[in-house]
KEKOLLUM-963467 format. One record per residue: residue number from 1; residue in one letter; x, y, z of N, C-alpha, C in turn. Coordinates in Angstrom, 1 decimal, padded with zeros to 4 digits, always signed. Example, Ala and Ser with C-alpha at 12.3 -4.5 7.8 and 13.67 -1.06 7.14 Angstrom:
1,A,+013.2,-005.7,+007.8,+012.3,-004.5,+007.8,+013.2,-003.3,+007.8
2,S,+012.8,-002.2,+007.1,+013.7,-001.1,+007.1,+012.9,+000.0,+007.9
% end
This chain:
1,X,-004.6,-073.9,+015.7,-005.7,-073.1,+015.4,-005.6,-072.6,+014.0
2,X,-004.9,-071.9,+013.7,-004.1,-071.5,+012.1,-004.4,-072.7,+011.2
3,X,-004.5,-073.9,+011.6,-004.3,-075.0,+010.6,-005.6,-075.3,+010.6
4,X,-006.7,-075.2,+011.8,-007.5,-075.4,+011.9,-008.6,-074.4,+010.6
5,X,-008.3,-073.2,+010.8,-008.8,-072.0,+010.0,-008.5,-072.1,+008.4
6,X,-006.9,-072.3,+008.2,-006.7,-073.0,+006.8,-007.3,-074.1,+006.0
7,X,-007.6,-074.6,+007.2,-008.7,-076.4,+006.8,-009.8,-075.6,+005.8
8,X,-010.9,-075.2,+007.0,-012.0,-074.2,+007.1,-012.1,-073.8,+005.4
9,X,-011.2,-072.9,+005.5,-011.2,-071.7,+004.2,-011.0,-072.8,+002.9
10,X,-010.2,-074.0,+003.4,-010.3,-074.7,+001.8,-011.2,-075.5,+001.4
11,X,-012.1,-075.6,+002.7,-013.3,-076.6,+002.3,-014.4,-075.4,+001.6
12,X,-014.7,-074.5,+001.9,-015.0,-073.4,+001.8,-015.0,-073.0,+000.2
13,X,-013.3,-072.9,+000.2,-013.1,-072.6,-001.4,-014.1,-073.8,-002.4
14,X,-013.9,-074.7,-002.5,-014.2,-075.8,-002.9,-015.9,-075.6,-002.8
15,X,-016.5,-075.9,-001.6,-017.7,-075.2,-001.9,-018.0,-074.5,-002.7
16,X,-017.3,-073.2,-002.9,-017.9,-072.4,-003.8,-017.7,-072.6,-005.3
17,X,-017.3,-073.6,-005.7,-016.5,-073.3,-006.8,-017.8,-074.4,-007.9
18,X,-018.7,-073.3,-008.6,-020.0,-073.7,-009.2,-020.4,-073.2,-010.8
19,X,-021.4,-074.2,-011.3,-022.0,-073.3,-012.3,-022.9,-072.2,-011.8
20,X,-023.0,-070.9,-012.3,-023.7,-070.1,-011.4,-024.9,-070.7,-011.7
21,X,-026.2,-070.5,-010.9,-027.5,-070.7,-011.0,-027.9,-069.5,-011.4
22,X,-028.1,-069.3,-013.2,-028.5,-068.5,-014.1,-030.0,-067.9,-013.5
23,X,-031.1,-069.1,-013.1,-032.3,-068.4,-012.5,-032.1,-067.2,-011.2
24,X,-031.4,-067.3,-010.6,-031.4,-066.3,-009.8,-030.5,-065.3,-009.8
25,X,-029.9,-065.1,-011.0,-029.3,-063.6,-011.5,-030.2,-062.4,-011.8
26,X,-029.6,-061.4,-011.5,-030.8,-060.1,-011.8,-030.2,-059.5,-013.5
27,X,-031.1,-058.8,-013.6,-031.2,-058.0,-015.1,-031.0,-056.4,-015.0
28,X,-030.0,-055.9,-015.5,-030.3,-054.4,-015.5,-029.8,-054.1,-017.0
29,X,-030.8,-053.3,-017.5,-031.5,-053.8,-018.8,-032.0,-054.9,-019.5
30,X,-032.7,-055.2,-019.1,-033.7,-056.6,-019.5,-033.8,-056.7,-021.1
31,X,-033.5,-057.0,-021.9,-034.1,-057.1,-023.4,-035.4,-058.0,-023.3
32,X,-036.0,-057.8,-024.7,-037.3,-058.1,-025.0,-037.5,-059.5,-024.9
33,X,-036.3,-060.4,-025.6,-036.5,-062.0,-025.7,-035.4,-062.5,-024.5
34,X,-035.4,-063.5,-024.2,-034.4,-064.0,-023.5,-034.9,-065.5,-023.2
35,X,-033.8,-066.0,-022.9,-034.7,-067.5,-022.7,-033.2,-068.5,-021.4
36,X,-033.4,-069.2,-020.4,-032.6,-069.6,-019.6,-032.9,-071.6,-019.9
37,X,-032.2,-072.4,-020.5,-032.1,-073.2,-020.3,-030.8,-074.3,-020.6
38,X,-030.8,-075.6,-019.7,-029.8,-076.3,-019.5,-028.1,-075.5,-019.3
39,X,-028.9,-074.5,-018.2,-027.5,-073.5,-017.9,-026.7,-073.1,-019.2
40,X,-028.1,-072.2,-020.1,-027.4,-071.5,-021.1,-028.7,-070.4,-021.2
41,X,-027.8,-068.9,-021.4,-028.7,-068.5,-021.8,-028.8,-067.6,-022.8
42,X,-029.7,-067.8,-023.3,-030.1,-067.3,-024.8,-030.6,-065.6,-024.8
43,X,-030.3,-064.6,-025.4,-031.1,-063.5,-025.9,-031.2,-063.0,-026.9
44,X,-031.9,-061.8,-027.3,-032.1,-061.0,-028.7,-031.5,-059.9,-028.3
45,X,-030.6,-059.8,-028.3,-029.5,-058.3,-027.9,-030.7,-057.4,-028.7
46,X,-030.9,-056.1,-027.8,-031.3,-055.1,-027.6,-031.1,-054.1,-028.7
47,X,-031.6,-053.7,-029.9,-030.8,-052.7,-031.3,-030.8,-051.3,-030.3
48,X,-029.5,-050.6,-031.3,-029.2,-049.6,-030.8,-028.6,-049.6,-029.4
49,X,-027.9,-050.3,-028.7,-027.8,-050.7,-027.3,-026.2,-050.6,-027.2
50,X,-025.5,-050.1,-025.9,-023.9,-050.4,-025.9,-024.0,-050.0,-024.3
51,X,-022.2,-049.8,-024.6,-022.0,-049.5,-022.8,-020.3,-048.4,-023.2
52,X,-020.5,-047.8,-023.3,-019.3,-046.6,-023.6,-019.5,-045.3,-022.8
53,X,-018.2,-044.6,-022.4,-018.4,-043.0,-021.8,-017.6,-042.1,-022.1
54,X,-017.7,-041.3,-023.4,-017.1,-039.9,-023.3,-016.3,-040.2,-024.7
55,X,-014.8,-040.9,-024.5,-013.9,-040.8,-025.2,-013.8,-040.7,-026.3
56,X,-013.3,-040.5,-027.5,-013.1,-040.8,-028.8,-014.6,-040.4,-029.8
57,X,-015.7,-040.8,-028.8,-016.6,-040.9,-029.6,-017.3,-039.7,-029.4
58,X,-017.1,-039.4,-027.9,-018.4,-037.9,-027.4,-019.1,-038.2,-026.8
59,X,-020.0,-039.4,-026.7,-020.8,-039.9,-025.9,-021.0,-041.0,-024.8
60,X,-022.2,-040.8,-024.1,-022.1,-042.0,-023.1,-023.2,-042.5,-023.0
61,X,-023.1,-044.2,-023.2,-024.2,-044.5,-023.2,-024.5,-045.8,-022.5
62,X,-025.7,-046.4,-021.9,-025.1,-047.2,-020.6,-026.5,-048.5,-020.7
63,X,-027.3,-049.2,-021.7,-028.4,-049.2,-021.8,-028.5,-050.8,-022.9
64,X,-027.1,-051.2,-022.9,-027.1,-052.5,-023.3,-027.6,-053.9,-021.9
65,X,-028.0,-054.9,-022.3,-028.7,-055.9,-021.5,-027.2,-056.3,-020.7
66,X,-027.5,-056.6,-019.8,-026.7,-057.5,-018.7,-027.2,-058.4,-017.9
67,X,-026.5,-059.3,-017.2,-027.5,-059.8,-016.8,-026.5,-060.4,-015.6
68,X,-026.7,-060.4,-014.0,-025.4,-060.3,-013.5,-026.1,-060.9,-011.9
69,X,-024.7,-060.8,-011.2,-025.0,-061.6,-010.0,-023.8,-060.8,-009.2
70,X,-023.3,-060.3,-007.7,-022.7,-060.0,-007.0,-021.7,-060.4,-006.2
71,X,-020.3,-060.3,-006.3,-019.4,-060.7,-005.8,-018.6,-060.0,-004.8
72,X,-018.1,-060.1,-003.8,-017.2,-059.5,-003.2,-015.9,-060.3,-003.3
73,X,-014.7,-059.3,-002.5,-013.0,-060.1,-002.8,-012.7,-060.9,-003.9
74,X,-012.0,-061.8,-004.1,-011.6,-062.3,-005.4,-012.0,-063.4,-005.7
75,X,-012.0,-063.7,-007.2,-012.4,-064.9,-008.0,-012.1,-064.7,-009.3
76,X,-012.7,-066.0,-009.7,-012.6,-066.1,-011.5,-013.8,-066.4,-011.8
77,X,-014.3,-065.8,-013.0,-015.5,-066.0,-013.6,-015.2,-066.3,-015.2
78,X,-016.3,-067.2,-015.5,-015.7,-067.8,-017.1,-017.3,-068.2,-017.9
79,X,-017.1,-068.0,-019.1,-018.3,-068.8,-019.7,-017.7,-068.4,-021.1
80,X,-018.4,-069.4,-022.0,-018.5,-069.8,-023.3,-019.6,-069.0,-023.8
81,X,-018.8,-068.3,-024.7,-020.2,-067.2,-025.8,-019.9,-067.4,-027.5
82,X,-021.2,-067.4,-028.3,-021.5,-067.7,-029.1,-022.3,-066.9,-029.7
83,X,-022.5,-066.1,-031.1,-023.7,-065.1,-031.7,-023.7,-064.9,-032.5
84,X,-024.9,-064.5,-033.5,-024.8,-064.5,-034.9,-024.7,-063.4,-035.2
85,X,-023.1,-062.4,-035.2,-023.2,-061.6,-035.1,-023.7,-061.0,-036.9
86,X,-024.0,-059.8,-037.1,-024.3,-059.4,-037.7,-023.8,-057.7,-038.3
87,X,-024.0,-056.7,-037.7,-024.0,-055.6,-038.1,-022.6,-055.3,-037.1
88,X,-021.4,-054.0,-037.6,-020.5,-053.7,-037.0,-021.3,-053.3,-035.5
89,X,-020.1,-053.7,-034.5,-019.8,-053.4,-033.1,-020.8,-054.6,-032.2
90,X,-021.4,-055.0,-033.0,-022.0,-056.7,-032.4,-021.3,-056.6,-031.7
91,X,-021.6,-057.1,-030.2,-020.6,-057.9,-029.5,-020.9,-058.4,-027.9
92,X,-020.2,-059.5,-027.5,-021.0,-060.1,-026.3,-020.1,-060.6,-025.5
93,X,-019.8,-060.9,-024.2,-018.9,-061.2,-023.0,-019.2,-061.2,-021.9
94,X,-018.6,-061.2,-020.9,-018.3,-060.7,-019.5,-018.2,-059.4,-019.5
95,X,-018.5,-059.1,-018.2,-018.4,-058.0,-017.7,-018.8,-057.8,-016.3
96,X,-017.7,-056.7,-016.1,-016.9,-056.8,-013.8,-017.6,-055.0,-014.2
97,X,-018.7,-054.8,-013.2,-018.7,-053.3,-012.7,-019.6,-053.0,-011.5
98,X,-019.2,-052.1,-011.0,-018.9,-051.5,-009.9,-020.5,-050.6,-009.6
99,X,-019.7,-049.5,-011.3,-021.2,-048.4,-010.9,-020.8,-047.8,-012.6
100,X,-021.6,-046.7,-013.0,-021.7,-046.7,-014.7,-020.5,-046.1,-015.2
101,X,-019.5,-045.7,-013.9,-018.1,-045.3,-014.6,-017.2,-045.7,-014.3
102,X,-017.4,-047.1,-013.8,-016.4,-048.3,-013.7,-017.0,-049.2,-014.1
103,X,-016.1,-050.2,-015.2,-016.9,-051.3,-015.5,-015.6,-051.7,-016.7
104,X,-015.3,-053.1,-016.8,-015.0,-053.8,-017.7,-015.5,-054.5,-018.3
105,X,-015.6,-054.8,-019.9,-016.0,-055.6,-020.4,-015.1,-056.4,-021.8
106,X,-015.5,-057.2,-022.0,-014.3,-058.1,-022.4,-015.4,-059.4,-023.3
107,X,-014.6,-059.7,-024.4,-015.4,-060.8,-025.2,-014.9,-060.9,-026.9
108,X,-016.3,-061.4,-027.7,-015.9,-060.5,-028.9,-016.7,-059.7,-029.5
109,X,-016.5,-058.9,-030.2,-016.7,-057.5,-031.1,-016.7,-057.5,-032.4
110,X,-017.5,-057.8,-033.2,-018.2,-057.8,-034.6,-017.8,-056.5,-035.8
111,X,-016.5,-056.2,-036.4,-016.0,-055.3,-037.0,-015.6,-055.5,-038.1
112,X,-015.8,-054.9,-039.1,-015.5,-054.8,-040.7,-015.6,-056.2,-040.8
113,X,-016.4,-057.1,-040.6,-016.8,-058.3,-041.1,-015.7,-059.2,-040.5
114,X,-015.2,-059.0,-039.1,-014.3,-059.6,-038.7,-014.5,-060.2,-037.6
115,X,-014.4,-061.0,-036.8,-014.2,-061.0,-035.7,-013.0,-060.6,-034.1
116,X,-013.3,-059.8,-033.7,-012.0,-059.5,-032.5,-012.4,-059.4,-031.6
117,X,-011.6,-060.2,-030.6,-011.5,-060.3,-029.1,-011.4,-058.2,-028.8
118,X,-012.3,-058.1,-027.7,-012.4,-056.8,-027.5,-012.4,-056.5,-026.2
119,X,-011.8,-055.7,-025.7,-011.6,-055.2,-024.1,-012.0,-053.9,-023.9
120,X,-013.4,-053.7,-023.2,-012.9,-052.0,-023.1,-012.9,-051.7,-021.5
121,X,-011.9,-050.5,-021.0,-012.3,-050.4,-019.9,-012.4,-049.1,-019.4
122,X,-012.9,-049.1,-018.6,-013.4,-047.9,-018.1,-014.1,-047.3,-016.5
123,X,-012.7,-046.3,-016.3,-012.6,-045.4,-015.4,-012.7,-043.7,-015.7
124,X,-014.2,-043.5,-015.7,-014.7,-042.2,-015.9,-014.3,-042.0,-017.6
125,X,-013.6,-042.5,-018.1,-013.9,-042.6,-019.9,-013.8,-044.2,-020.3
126,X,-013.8,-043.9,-021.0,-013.5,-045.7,-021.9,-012.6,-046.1,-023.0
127,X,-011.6,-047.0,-022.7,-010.6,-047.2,-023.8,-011.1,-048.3,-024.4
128,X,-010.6,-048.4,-025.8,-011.0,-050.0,-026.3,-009.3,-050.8,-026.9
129,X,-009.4,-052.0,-026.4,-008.2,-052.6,-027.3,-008.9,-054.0,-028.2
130,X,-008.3,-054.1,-029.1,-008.6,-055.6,-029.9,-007.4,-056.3,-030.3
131,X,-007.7,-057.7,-030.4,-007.1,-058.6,-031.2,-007.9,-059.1,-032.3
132,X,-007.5,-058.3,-033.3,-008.3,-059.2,-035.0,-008.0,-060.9,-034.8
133,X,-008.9,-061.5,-035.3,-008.9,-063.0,-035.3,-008.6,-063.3,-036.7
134,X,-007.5,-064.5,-037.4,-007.7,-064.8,-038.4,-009.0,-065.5,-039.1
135,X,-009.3,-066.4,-038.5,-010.1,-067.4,-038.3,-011.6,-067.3,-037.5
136,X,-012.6,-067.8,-038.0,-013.8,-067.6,-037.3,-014.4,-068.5,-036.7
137,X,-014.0,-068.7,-035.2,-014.5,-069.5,-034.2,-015.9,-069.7,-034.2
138,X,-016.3,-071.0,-033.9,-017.2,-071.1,-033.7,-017.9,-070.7,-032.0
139,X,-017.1,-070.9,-031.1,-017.8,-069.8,-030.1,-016.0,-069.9,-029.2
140,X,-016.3,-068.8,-027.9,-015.1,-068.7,-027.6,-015.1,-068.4,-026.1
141,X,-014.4,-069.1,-024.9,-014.3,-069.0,-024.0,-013.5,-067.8,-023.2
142,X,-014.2,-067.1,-022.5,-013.9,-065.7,-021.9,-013.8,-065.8,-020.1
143,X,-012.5,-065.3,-019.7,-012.1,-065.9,-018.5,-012.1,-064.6,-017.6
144,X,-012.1,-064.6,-016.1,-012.0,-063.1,-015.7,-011.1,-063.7,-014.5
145,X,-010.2,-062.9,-014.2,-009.6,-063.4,-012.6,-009.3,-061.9,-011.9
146,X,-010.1,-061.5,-011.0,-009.9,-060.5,-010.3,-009.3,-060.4,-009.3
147,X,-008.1,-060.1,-009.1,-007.1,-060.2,-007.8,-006.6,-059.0,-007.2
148,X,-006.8,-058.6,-006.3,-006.5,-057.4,-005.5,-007.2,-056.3,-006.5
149,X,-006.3,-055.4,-006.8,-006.7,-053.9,-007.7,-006.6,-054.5,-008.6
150,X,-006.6,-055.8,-009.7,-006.3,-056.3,-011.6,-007.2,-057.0,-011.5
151,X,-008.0,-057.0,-012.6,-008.1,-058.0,-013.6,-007.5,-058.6,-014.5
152,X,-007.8,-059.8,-014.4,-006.6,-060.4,-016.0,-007.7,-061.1,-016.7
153,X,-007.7,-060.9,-018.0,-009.0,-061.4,-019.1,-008.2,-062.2,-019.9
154,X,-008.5,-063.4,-019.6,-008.2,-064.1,-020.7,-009.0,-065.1,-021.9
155,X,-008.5,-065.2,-022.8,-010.0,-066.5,-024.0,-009.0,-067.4,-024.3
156,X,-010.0,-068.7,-024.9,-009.8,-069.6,-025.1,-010.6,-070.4,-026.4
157,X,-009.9,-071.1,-027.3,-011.2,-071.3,-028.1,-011.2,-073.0,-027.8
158,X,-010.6,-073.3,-026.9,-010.6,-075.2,-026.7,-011.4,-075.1,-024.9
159,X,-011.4,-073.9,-023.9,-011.2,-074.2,-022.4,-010.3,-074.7,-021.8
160,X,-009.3,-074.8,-022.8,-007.7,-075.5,-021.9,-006.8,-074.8,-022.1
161,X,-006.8,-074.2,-023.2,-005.4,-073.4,-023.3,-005.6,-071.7,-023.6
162,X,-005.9,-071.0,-022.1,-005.9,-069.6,-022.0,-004.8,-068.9,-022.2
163,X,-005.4,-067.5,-022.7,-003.9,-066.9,-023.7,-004.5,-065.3,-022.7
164,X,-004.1,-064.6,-022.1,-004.0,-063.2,-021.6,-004.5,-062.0,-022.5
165,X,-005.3,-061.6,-022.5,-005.3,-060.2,-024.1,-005.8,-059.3,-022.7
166,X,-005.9,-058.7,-021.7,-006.0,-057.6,-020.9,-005.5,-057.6,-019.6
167,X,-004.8,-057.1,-018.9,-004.2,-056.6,-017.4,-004.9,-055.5,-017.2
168,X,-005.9,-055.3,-016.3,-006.8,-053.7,-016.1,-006.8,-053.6,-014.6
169,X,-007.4,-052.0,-014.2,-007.0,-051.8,-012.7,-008.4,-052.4,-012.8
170,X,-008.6,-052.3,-011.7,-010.3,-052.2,-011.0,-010.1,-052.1,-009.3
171,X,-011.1,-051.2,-008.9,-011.4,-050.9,-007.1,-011.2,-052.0,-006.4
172,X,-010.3,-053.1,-005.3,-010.2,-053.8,-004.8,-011.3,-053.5,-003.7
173,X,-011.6,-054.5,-002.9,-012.7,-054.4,-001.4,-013.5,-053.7,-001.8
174,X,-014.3,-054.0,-003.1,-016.1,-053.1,-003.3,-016.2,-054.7,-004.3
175,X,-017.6,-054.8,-003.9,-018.5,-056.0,-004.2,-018.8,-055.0,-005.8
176,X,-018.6,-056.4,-007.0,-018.2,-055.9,-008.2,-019.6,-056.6,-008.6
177,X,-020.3,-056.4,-010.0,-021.3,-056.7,-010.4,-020.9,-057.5,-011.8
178,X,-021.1,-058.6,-011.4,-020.2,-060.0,-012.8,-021.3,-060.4,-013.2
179,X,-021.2,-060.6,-014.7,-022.2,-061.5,-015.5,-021.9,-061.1,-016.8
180,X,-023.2,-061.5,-017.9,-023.1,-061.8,-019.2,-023.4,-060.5,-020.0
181,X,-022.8,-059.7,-020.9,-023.1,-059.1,-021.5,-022.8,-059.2,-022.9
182,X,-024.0,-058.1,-023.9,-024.0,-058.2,-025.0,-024.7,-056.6,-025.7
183,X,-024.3,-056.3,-026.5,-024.9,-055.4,-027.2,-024.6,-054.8,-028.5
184,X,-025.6,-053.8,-029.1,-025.8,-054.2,-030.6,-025.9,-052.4,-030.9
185,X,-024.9,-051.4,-031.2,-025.0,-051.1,-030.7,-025.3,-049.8,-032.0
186,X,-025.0,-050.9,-033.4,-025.6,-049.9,-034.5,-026.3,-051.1,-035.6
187,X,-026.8,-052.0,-035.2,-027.6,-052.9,-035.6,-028.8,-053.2,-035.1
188,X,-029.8,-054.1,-035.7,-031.3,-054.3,-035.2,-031.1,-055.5,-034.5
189,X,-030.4,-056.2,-033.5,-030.0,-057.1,-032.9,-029.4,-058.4,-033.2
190,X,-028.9,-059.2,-032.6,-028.7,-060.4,-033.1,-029.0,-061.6,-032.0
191,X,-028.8,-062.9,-032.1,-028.5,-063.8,-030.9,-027.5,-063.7,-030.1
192,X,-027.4,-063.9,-028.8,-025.9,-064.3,-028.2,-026.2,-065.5,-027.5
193,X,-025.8,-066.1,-027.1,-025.8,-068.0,-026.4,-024.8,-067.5,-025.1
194,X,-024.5,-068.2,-023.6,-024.1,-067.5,-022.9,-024.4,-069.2,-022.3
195,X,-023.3,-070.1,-022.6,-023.2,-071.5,-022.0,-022.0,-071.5,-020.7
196,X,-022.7,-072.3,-019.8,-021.8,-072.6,-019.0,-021.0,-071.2,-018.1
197,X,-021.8,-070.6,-017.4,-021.3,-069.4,-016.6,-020.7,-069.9,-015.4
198,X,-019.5,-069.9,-015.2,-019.0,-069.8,-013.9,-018.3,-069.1,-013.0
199,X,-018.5,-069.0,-011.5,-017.5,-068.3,-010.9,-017.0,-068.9,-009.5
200,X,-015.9,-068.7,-009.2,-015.0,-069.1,-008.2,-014.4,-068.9,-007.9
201,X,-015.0,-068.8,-006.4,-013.7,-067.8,-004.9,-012.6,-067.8,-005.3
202,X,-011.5,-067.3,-005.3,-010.0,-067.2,-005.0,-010.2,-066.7,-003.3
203,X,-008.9,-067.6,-003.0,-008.6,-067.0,-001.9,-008.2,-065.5,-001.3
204,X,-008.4,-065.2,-000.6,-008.0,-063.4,+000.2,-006.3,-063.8,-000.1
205,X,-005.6,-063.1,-000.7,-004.2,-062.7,-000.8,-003.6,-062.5,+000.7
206,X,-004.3,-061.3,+000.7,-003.7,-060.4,+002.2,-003.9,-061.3,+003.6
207,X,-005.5,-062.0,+003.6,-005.3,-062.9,+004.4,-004.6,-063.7,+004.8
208,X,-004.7,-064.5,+003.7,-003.2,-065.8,+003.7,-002.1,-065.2,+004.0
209,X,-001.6,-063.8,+003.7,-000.2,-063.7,+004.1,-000.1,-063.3,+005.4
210,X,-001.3,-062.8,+005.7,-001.3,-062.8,+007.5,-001.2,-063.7,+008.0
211,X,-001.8,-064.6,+007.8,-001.9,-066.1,+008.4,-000.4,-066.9,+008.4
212,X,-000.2,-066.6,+007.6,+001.3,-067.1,+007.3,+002.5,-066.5,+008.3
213,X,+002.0,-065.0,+008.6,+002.9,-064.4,+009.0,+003.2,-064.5,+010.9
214,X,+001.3,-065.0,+011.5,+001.1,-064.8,+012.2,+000.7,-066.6,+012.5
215,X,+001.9,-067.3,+012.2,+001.4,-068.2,+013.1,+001.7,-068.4,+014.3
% end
């Protein structure tokens, strides 16, 4: 019966494991332009727009575009982003949240004419970490794997060879809200491109080891 249920769950996994279907994702903050095609999607990031609370800066502000779909238990979520960025703090990625004082986000971040991989996360305030880039990619693969209470964020600029830049907590067993984000957040907008979104069950941890434990 055990082997039976193990069958089950991996046909299961496999099932799920898709490009998301971008048409039936919801919006909270909608920007003005937007456009969904050949599972890419295009927007005009929103001016004056971000997602930050309290720390360093004083303020909180929550009113950048997203555009997202709902997960429960664990998975990986990945997509390829690309933008012309323009004015400091540009910036566009993934992003895992909960409610407006949990939430990660992860991608890159438009600074002193540079480009850096950017993480910020946030529980009731908000920290930021970067990695300055020597070099200016032309777009860059952003990975999420949510496992128990962590996330692990990793990029990519080929899709083969992922490198780690964040270990973060997040709430385990609360259905998380994953998708594309971008915002602009002391400029008059720019493009972001948002190719190839995917996400994919991981198995229950705790499960399997019951199962294991309990044959």
């Amino acid at each position: 019966m055990k082997r039976l249920i193990l069958s089950l769950c991996a046909v299961f996994m496999v099932q799920k494991t898709f490009a998301q279907t971008l048409e039936k994702m919801s919006w909270f903050n909608e920007p003005e332009q937007w456009e969904i095609k050949n599972n890419k999607l295009s927007m005009t990031v929103t001016p004056q727009s971000d997602y930050w609370r309290i720390s360093h800066y004083g303020f909180t502000v929550d009113d950048a575009p997203f555009y997202y779909t709902t997960y429960g238990g664990e998975f990986e979520a990945k997509v390829k982003i690309s933008g012309n960025y323009k004015a400091r703090f540009d910036q566009m990625g993934l992003m895992l949240r909960t409610d407006k004082e949990n939430y990660i986000k992860a991608g890159i971040e438009f600074v002193d004419g540079k480009y850096n991989l950017s993480t910020v996360v946030t529980h009731g305030t908000s920290d930021w970490s970067v990695i300055a880039l020597d070099k200016t990619p032309a777009a860059v693969w952003i990975k999420a794997v949510r496992r128990l209470d962590a996330v692990e964020i990793f990029y990519s600029f080929d899709d083969q060879n992922y490198i780690m830049m964040r270990n973060a907590y997040l709430q385990d067993n609360t259905p998380v809200m994953v998708g594309l984000m971008a915002a602009c957040p002391d400029g008059n907008g720019f493009t972001a491109v948002f190719d190839g979104f995917k996400v994919k069950h991981l198995p229950d941890q705790r499960r399997l080891k019951w199962l294991e434990n309990n044959k």
